[in-house]
N, C-alpha and C positions, 0 to 999 in steps of 0.2 A: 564513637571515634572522635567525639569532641574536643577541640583543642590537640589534638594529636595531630604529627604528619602527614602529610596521604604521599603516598607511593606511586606516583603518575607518570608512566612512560611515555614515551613517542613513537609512532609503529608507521614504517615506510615503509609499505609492499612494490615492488618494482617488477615490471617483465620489459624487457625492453627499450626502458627509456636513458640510455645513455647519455643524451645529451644532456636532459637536466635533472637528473635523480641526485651527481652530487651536490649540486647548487643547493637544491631542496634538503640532502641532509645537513651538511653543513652548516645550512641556516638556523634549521630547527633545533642543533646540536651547541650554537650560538647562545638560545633560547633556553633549552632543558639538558637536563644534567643526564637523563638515563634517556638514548634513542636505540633503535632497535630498527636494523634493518633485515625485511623478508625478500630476500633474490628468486622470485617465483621461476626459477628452471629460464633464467634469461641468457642472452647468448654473445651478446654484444658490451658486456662487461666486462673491460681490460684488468690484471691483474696489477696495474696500479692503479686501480680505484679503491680496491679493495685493501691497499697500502694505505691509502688516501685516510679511509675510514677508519685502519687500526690507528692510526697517531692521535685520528681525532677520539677517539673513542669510543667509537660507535661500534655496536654487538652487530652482527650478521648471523643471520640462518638463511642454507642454502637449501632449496630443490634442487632433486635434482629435471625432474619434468615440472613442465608448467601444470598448475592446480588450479590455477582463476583465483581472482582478488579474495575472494572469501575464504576459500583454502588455507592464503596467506594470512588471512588474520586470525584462521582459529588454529593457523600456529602457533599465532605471536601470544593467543588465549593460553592455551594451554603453558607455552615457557612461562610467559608471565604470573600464572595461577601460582606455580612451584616457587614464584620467586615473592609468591605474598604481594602483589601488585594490587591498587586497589583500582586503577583509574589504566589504560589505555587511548591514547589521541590516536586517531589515524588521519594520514593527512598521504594524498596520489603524489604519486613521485612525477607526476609532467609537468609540472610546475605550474598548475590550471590554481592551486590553494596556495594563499600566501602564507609564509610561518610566523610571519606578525603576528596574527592574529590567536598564534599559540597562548598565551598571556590570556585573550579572552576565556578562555576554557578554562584556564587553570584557576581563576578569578572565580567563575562560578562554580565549580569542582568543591574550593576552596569551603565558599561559603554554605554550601550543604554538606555540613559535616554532622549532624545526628544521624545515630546510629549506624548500622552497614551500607557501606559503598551500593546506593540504589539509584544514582539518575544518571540519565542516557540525556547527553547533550548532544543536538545536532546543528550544525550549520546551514545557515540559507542562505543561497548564494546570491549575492547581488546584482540580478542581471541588468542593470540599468548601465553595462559595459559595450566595449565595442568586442563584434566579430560574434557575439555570440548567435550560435545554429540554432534555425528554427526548430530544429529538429531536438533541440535541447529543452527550446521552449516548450513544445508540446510534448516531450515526453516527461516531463517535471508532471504537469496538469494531468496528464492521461493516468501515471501513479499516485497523485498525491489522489485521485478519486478512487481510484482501487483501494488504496489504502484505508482512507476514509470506511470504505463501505464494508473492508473488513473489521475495523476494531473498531469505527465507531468515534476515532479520535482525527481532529483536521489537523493537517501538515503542511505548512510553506514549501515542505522542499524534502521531500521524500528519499532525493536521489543522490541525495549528496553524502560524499564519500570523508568529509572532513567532518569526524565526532568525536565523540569521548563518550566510552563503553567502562560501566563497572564490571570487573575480570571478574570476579566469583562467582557475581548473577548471570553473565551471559556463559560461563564456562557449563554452568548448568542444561544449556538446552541444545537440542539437534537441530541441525538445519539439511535439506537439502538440495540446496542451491549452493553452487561455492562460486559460480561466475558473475556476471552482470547483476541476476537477481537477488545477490546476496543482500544487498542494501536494502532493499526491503520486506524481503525474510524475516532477516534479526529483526526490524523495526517493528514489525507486525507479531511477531514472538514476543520480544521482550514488552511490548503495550497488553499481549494477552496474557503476562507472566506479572502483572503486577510492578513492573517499574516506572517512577517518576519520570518526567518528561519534559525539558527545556528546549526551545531553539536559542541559537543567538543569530545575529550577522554576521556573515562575512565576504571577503572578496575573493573573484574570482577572475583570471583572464585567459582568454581563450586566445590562440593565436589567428593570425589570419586562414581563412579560407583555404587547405592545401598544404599548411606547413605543418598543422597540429598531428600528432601521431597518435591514432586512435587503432584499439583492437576488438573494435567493436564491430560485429557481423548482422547486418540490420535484419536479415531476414532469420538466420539463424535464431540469434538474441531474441530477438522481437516473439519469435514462437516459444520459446523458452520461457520469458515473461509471461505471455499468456498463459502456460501449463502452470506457472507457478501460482500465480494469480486464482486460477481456476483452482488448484490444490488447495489454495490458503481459503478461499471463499467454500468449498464443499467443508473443510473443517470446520468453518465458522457455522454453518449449518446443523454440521454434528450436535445434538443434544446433551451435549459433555461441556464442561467445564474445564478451560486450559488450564493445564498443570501450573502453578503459584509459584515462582522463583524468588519472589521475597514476601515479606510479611508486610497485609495490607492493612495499614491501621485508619484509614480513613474510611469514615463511618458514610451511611447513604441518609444522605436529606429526604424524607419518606413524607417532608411536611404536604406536601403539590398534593397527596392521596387524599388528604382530609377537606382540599377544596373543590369540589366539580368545577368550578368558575377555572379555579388554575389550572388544574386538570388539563381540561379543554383548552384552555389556552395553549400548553405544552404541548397538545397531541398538534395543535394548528402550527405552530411555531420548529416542530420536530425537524429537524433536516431539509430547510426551505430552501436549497441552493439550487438551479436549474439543473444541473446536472442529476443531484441525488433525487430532486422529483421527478426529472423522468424516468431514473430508475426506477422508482416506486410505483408509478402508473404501467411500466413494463411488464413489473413483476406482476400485479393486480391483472393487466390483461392476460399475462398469460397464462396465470394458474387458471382465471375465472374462467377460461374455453377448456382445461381437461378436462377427460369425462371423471368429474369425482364428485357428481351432485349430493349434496347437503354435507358436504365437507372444502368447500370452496373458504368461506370464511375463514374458518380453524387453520386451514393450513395457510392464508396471506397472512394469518396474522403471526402464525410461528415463526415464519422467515422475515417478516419488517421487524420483528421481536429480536431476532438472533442478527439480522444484517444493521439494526436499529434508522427504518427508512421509516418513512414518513407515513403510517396508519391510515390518515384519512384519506389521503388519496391513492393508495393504493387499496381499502375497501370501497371508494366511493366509485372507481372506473370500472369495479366488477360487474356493477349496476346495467352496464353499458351493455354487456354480453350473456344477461340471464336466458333463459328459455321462454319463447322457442325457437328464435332467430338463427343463434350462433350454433347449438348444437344441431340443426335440421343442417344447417350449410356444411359444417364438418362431418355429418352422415354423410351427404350428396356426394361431397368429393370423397372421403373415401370407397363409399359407393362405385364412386368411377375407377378409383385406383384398383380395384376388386375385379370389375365385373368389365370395366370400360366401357360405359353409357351410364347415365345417372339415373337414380331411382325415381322412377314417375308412378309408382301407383303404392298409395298412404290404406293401409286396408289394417284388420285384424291381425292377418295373417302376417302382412311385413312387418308391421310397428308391434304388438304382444308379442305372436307366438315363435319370431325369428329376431327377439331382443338381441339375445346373444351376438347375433352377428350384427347388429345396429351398435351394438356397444363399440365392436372390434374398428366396423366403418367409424364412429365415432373419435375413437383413436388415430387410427390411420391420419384421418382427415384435420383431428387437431394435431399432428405432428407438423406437419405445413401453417395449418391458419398460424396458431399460437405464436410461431416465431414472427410471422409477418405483421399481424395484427401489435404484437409488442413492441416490432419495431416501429410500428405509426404512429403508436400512441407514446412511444418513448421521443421521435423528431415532435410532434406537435407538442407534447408539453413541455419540450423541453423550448422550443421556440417562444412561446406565448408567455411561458416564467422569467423568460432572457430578456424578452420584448418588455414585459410589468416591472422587472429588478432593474432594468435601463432605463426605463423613461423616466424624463424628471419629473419630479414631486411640483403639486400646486404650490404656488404659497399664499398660506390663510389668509382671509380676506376680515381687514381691520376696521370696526367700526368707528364712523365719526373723522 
């Protein structure tokens, strides 16, 4: 595609936002020559807005029920695919993304032009504004680590709804999330499909406290999130290889193999962030307590392998829970969940010749420990990693 034009739309999905969905096209339509707007099944859409938009130019596709944001863009996917599109911007019709910033995108779009339309640029919103919800703050961090721990790649800003998607590569793959979690679905797909990866900045403004119009359902959403979350991490588990949506030409630097020295250094260095090593000492405590003796190793290392967590410390806290501590205690209590009183007499008979049902107590009993035990060991290390990455550094002491 070198030297050639690219074909970049502008894709406004709206439900509801009458007051500032036209200001938002308008501007953007200011800016770029092809807008496209998705009326997600909205209700409050006077039929002179829709006058508004034909003079200006601007294309509509209507729902007729509401589909969720993501619905609306793998509409705008699929029209745009028919119309040979190479480039889609999405930018939220509440007027939270400014369309200044449209220029930015097109700027880097621009400059990646070898070969097929393959990079997913996303915006990071700059919260250093006023009004912005805690609750935006912590849910940006709480995905950007999901995400993370799915594909392995870091993100400023997971959540944000102002990108620029290549239509052919993304028109390729299934999603099934079309609401809330759509944002990082694609994001999480299109990292496990093979596509290039930019952030830039941009601005964002929230209104005050009370006036902004959110259709956001925190308990709803928020479980939704989790199943998706949960979906995308048992995939990542899977022992398959996600299907390639573009062709990856970059090669793997395999130099690190040939040094023990760097080696090692890489494994120490692998995913040091507090967060992701308390995941990794979570994960180590919890496999090390099921009953799956001399296969404990093998399997931490398949999952820090496929989640790409930090190896040494998730085999070094297995060390914590070997036998005969942790498994006699998860006998015990399952023991009691069984039998209800705990097993007091270690003989022949109870430990050989009635294994089987030591196994099962075994089980039982790590169904309880495992989670609790990984949740201690995921607060403490994650506390004592936050405590060593905060505290300030000495400074060298100079001789003479």
């Amino acid at each position: 595609m070198k030297n050639q034009a690219l074909n970049i739309w502008c894709v406004i999905p709206v439900y509801n936002n009458s007051k500032t969905v036209k200001t938002v096209a308008l501007a953007c339509r200011a800016i770029m020559e092809q807008v496209l707007l998705i009326d997600d099944g909205s209700t409050d859409l006077e039929p002179e807005f829709f006058t508004a938009l034909e003079q200006a130019d601007i294309r509509v596709i209507r729902h007729q029920r509401n589909q969720g944001k993501g619905g609306a863009i793998v509409t705008a996917i699929r029209y745009l695919a028919e119309r040979n599109a190479d480039y889609l911007i999405g930018i939220d019709a509440d007027g939270q993304h400014d369309p200044q910033d449209l220029p930015k995108f097109i700027e880097v779009l621009r400059q990646h032009t070898d070969g097929e339309p393959d990079l997913l640029v996303v915006g990071c919103r700059d919260f250093n504004t006023p009004n912005v919800p805690e609750s935006s703050r912590f849910g940006r961090k709480f995905s950007n680590f999901w995400v993370k721990l799915e594909t392995g790649v870091s993100f400023s800003d997971t959540q944000c709804g102002f990108r620029a998607y290549p239509v052919r590569a993304i028109s390729k793959l299934n999603f099934i999330c079309h609401g809330f979690g759509f944002d990082v679905e694609v994001l999480t797909r299109a990292i496990w499909g093979g596509l290039k990866l930019q952030e830039i900045p941009v601005k964002v403004t929230y209104a005050p406290r009370g006036e902004h119009l959110t259709h956001f359902r925190p308990f709803t959403d928020n479980f939704k999130m989790s199943m998706l979350h949960t979906h995308l991490v048992g995939l990542r588990l899977l022992p398959f290889k996600p299907r390639q949506i573009v062709k990856n030409t970059t090669s793997k630097d395999l130099s690190i193999f040939r040094s023990p020295r760097m080696f090692f250094k890489h494994l120490l260095q692998e995913n040091t962030t507090p967060p992701l090593l308390a995941t990794s000492a979570a994960v180590g405590t919890f496999l090390a307590i099921l009953p799956i003796p001399g296969f404990h190793m093998l399997l931490i290392l398949y999952v820090c392998l496929r989640m790409k967590l930090n190896k040494i410390m998730a085999l070094a806290i297995q060390n914590l829970f070997m036998p005969p501590f942790t498994p006699f205690l998860c006998i015990e209590l399952g023991y009691f969940l069984r039998h209800g009183q705990f097993l007091t007499e270690l003989s022949m008979q109870t430990v050989v010749y009635e294994m089987h049902h030591r196994l099962l107590e075994w089980l039982l009993g790590s169904l309880f420990i495992a989670p609790l035990f990984a949740a201690i060991a995921w607060l403490v290390v994650f506390g004592v990693a936050n405590h060593l990455q905060c505290s300030p550094k000495e400074e060298p002491i100079q001789n003479g």
